[in-house]
C-alpha positions as CSV (number, residue, x, y, z in Angstrom):
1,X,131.5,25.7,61.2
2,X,133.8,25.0,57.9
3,X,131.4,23.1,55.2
4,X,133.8,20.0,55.5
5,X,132.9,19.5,59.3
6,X,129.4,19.8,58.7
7,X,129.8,17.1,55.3
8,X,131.5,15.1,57.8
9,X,129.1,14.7,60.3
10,X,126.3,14.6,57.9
11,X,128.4,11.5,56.5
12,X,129.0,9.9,60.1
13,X,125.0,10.1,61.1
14,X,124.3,8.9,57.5
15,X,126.1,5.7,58.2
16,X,125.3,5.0,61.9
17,X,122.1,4.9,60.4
18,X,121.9,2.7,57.4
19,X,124.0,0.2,59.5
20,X,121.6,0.6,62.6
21,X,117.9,1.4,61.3
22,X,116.4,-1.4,59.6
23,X,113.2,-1.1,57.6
24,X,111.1,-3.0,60.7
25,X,112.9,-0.7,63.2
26,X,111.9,2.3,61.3
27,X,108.3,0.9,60.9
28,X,108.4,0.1,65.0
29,X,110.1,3.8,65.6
30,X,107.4,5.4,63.9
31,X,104.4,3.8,65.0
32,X,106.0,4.4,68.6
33,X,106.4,7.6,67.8
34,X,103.2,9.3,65.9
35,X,100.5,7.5,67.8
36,X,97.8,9.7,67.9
37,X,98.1,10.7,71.3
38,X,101.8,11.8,70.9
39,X,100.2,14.1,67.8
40,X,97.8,15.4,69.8
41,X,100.1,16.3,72.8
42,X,102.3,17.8,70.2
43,X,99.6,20.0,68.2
44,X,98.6,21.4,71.7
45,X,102.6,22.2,72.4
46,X,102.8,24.0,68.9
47,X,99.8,26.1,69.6
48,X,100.6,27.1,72.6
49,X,104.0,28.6,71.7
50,X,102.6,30.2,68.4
51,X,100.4,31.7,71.1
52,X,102.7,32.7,73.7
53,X,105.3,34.3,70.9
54,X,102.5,35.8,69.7
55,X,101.8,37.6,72.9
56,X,105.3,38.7,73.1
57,X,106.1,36.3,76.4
58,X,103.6,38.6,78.1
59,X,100.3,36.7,77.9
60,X,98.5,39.6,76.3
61,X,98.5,40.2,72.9
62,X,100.5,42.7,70.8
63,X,98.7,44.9,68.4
């Protein structure tokens, strides 16, 4: 992808977002989204596929 596309889109998302996010919003996104739970269910997601790419796919470890 040429450099101009990508500065472009980066451009576009930048200004949805300063016209659409407003400092509450971002304070209501983020305490919707990094509850402790959802941290929790993530850490276990994480560890699970260091473990399983670890293994090679093949649930028993490579050596």
């Amino acid at each position: 992808m040429p450099y101009s596309e990508v500065k472009a889109i980066a451009k576009s998302i930048a200004t949805w977002t300063w016209k659409k996010i407003t400092p509450q919003g971002l304070r209501e996104l983020i305490e919707r989204t990094h509850s402790p739970e959802k941290q929790r269910e993530r850490g276990k997601l994480a560890t699970n596929q260091a473990e399983f790419a670890n293994t090679g796919g093949k649930g028993q470890r490579r050596i």
